[in-house]
C-alpha positions as CSV (number, residue, x, y, z in Angstrom):
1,X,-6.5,-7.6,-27.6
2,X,-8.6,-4.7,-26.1
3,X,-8.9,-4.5,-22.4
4,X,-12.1,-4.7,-20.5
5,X,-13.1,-2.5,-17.6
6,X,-15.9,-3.0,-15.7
7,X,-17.7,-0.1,-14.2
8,X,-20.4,0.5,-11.8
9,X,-22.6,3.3,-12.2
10,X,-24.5,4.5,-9.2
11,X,-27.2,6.8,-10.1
12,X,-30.8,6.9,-9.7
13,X,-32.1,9.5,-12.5
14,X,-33.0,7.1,-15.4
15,X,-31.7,10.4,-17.7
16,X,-28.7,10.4,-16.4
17,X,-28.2,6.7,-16.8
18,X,-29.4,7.1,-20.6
19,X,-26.9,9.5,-20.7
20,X,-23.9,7.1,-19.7
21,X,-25.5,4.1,-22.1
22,X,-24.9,6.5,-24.7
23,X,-21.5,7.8,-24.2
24,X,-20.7,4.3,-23.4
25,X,-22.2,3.2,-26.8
26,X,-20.1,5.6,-28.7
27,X,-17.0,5.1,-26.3
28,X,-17.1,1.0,-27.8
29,X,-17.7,1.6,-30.7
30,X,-14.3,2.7,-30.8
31,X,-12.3,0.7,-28.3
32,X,-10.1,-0.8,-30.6
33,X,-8.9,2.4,-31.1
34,X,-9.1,3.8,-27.5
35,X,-7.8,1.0,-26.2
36,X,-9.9,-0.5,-23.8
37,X,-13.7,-1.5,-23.5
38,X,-16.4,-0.5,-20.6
39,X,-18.9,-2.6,-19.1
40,X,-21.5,-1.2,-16.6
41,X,-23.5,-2.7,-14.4
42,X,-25.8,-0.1,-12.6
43,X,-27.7,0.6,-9.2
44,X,-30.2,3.1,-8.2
45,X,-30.0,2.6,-4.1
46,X,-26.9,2.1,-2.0
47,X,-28.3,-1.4,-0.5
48,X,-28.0,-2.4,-4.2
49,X,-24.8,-1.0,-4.9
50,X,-23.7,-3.0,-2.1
51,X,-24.6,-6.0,-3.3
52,X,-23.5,-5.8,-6.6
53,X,-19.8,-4.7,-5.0
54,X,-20.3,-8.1,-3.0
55,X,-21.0,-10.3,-5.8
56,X,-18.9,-8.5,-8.8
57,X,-15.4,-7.4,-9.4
58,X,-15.3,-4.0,-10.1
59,X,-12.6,-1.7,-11.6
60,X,-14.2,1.3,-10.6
61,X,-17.5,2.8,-9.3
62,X,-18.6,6.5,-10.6
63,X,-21.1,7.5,-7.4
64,X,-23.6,10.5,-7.6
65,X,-24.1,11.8,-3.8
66,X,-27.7,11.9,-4.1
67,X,-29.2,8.5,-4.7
68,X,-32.6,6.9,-4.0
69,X,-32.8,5.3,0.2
70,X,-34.6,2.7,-1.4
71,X,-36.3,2.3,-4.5
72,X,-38.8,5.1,-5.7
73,X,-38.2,6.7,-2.2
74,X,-36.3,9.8,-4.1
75,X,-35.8,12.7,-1.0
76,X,-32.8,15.2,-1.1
77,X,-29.9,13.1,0.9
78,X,-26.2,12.6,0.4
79,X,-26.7,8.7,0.6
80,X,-23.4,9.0,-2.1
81,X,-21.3,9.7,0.5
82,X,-21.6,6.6,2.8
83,X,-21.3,4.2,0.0
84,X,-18.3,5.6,-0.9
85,X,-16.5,5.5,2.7
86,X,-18.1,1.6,2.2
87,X,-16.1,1.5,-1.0
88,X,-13.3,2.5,0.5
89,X,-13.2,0.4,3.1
90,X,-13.8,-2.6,1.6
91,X,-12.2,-2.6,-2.2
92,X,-9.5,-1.7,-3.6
93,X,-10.7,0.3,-6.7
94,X,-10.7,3.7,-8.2
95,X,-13.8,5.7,-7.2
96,X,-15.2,8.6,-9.2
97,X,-18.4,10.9,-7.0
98,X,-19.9,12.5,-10.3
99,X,-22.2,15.2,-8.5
100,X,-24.1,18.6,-9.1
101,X,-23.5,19.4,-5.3
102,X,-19.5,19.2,-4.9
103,X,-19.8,20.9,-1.9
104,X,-21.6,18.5,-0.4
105,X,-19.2,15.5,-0.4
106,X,-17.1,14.8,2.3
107,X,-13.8,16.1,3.3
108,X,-12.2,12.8,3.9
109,X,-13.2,11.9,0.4
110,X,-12.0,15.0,-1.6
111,X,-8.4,13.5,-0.1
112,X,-8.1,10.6,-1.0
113,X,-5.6,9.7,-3.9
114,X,-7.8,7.3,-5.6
115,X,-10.9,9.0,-5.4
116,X,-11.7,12.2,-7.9
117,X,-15.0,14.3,-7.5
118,X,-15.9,15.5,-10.7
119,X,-18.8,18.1,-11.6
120,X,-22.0,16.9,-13.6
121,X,-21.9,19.9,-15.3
122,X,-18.4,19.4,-16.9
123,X,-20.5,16.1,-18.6
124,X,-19.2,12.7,-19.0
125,X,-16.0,13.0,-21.1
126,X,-14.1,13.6,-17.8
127,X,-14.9,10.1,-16.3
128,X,-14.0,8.6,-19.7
129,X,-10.5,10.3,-19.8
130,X,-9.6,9.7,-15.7
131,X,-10.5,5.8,-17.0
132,X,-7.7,6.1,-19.7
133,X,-5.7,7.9,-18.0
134,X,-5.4,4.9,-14.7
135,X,-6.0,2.0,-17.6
136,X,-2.9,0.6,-16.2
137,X,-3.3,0.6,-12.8
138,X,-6.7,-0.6,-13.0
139,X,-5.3,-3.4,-15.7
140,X,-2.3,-4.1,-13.0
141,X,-4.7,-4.8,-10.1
142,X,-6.9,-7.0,-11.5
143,X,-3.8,-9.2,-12.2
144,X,-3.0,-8.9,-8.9
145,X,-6.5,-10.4,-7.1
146,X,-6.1,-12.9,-9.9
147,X,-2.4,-13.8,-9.0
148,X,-3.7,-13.8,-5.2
149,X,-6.7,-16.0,-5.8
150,X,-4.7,-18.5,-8.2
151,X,-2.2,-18.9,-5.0
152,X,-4.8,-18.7,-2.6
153,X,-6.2,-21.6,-4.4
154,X,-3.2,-24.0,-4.5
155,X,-3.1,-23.1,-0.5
156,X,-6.4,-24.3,0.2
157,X,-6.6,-27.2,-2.0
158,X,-3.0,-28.2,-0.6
159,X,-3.1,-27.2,3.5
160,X,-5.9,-25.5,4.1
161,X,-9.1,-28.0,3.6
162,X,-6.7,-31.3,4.5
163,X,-6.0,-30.2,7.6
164,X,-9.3,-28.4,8.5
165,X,-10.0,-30.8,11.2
166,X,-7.1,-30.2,13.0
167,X,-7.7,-26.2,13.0
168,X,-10.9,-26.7,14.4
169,X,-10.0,-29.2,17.3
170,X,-9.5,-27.5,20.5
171,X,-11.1,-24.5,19.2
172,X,-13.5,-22.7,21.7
173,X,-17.5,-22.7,20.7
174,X,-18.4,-19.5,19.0
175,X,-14.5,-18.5,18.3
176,X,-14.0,-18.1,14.6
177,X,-10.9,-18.9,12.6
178,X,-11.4,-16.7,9.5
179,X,-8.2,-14.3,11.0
180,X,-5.9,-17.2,12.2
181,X,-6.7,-19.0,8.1
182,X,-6.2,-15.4,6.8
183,X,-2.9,-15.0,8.3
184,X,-1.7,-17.9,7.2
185,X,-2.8,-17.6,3.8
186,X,-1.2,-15.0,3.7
187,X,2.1,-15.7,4.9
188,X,2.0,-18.9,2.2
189,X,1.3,-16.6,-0.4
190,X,4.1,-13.4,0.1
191,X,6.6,-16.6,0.3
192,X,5.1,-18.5,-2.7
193,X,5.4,-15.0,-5.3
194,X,9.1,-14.2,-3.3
195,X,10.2,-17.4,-4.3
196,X,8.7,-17.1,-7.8
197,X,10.7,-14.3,-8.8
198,X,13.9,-15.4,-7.3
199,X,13.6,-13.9,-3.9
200,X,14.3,-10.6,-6.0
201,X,11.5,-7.6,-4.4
202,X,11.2,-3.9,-6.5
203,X,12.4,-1.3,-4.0
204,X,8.5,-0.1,-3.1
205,X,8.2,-3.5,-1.0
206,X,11.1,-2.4,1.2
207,X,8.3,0.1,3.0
208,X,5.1,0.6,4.5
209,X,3.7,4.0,3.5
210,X,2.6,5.7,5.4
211,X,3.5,3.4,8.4
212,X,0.4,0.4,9.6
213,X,0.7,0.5,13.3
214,X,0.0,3.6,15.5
215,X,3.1,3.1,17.8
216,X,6.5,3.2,17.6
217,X,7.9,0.2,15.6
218,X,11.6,-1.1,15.2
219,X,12.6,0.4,11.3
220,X,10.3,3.6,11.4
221,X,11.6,6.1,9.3
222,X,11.2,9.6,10.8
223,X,12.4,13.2,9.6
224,X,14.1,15.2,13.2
225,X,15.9,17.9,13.4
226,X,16.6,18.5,9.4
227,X,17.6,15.1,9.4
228,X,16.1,11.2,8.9
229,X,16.3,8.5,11.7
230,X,15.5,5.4,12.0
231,X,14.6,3.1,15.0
232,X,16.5,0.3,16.2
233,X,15.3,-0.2,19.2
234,X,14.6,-3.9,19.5
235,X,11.0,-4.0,19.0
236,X,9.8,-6.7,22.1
237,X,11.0,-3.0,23.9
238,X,8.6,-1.4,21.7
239,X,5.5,-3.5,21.6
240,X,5.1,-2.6,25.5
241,X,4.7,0.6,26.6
242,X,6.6,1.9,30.1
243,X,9.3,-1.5,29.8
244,X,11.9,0.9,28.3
245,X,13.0,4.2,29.3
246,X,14.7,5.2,26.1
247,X,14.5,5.0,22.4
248,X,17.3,4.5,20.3
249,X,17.7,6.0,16.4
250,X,20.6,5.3,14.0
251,X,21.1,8.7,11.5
252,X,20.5,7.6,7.8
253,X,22.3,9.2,5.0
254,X,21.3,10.3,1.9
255,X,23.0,9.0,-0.8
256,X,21.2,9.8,-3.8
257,X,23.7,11.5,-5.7
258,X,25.9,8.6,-5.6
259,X,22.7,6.1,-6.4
260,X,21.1,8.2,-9.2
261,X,23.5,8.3,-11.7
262,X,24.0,4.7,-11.5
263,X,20.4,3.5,-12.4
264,X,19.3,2.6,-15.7
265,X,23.0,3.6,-16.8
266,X,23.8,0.5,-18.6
267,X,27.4,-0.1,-17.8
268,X,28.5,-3.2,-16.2
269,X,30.7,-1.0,-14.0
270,X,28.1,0.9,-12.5
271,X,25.8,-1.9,-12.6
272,X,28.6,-3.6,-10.4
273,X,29.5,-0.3,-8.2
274,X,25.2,0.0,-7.6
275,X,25.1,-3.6,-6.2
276,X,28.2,-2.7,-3.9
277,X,26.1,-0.1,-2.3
278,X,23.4,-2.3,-1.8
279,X,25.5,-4.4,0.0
280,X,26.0,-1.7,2.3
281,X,29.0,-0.4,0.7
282,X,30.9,-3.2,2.3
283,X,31.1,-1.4,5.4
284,X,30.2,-3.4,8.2
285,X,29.2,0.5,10.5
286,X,26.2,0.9,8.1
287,X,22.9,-0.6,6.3
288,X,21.4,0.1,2.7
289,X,18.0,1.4,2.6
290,X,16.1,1.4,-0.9
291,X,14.7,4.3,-2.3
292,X,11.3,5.0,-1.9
293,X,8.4,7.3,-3.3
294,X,6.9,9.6,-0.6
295,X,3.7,11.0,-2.1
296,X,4.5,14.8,-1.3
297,X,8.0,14.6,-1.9
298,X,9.1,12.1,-4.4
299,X,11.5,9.9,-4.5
300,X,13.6,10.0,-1.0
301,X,16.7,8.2,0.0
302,X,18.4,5.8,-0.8
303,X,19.9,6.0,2.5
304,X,23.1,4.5,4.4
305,X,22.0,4.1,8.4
306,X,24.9,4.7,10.3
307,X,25.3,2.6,13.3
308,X,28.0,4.7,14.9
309,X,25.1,7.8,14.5
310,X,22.4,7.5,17.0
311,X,20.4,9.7,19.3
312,X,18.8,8.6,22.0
313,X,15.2,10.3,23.3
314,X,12.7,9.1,26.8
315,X,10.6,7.0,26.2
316,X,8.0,9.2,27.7
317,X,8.8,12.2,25.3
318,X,9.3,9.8,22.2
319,X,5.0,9.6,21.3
320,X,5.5,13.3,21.0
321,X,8.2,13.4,18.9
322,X,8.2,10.5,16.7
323,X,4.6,9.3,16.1
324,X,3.9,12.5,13.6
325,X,7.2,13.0,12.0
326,X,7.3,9.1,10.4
327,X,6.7,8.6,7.2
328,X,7.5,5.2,6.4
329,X,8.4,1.6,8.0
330,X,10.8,-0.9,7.2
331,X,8.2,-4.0,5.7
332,X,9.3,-7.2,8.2
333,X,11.2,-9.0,5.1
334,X,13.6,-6.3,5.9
335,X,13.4,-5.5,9.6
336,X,15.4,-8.7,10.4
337,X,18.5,-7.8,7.9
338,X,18.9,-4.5,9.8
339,X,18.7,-5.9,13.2
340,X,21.1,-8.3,12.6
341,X,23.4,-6.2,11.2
342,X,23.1,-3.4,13.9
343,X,23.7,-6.3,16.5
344,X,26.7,-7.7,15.0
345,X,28.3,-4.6,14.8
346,X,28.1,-3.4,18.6
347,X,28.9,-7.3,19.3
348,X,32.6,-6.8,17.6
349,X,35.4,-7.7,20.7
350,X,38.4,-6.9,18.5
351,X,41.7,-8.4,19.2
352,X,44.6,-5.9,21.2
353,X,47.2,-4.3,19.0
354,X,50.4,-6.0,17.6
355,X,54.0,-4.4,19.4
356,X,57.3,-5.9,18.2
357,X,58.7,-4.2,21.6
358,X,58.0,-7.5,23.3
């Protein structure tokens, strides 16, 4: 079965549009052979683009910075450039500025991963091969928002609209509940697809990259002194600034040699020694942390955090010296896990030493 994408085309010379019906045409004509099918729906202004994007589920959107303020109103502008910081704010597609006047668009956009700025003079083959070329991802996502709104679904036909009457009692007038019913949608679905696969997560969901909240947060990962720490501060200390004088970091060892060669080997011995390690070695001093995929550097880690490593910096210097050097976050399914184990190691007593000298 041939995949569909569905495309919209922003661009307000009717030439230029004839030229994408055409390319399409012959790009169809052949999907069975490509592998995948375009649709297009198409807008000349950025009010209409915007509606469309409301009522439509887009793959991707090929913008050209210049673009009619409203219809047959044609002056020189870079209207391109705020629908596509629109885009990107509000959906989760792949976004292509097709332009004569590269220098024009902005330098927030040109770095951006999922955005590419592609010259008008280099024609339309380009856009057709960058589609091809993130088939998958675009094919992945949709199954996502379809997986989401399937859930979301079962949510709100089982909790949500039953027990509307009881969200709104108490409420104040004028205060909406579309963040408190998002949350909790949420939160229903993460646990609904967790439990659906077993409770079994790829290593990606271990980490927030880059990290979500601008402060200091109990798992960041940062990179000091040559070297990658993470926080363990307990993170009530964290969430309010001037209650704690210090900040404490656990050191995290690399152990990607010893990780590497045991992926994808296929031997029930090293399938056996690789879940060891993910049980932390069996060492009660230190924590497994996944691998992850850093987008400058690759794959980093896996790592072992030592509890008997730490460093300890103020409070007051820590904004300084931590906020820019993290590059990732422990996700909360795995903040707890680490906590606890960093606890119950500092809480071991012990028992005195045996003597047979009496």
């Amino acid at each position: 079965m041939t995949n569909t994408l569905y495309i919209l085309l922003v661009e307000d010379e009717d030439t230029k549009i004839d030229e994408w019906k055409d390319a399409l045409e012959s790009h169809n004509s052949d999907s069975d052979n490509l592998g995948f099918s375009i649709e297009t729906a198409y807008a000349k202004t950025v009010l209409h683009a915007k509606r469309l994007l409301e009522k439509n589920l887009f793959d991707a959107v090929v913008v050209d910075l210049r673009l009619q303020i409203e219809p047959g109103v044609a002056e020189s502008n870079t209207a391109g450039n705020e629908l596509v910081r629109h885009v990107l704010q509000t959906q989760p597609v792949g976004v292509v500025i097709y332009t004569g006047q590269q220098a024009e668009v902005e330098a927030e956009h040109v770095s951006c991963p999922q955005l590419q700025v592609m010259d008008k003079a280099d024609g339309l083959p380009q856009i057709f091969d960058w589609l091809e070329k993130n088939l998958q991802v675009f094919i992945e996502l949709r199954e996502a928002k379809a997986t989401f709104n399937r859930e979301t679904a079962k949510i709100f036909y089982k909790s949500i609209w039953p027990r509307w009457k009881y969200w709104n009692e108490g409420k104040e007038e004028g205060r909406k509940l579309s963040s408190v019913v998002t949350r909790h949608i949420f939160a229903h679905v993460h646990d609904s697809l967790l439990h659906a696969t077993d409770d079994a997560t790829h290593s990606e969901e271990s980490y927030f990259v880059p990290p979500l909240k601008a402060r200091l947060d109990t798992g960041d990962l940062v990179d000091l002194d040559g070297k990658v720490w993470i926080i363990v501060s307990p993170r009530c200390d964290l969430a309010n600034p001037g209650k704690v004088q210090s900040i404490v970091l656990a050191g995290c060892d690399d152990i990607s040699a010893k990780w590497n060669p045991l992926i994808g080997a296929g031997s029930k011995k090293k399938e056996e020694q690789c879940k060891r390690l993910i049980q932390h070695d069996g060492e009660l001093k230190q924590h497994f942390l996944f691998p992850m995929i850093s987008l400058d550097r690759g794959q980093r880690g896996p790592w072992m955090v030592l509890f008997h490593d730490l460093k300890v910096i103020p409070a007051a210097d820590a904004a300084e010296q931590l906020i820019e050097s993290r590059f990732a976050s422990l996700s909360p399914m795995f903040v707890p896990s680490l906590v606890e184990r960093f606890g119950a190691y500092f809480s071991r007593i012990g028992t005195p030493g045996f003597s047979s000298d009496g």
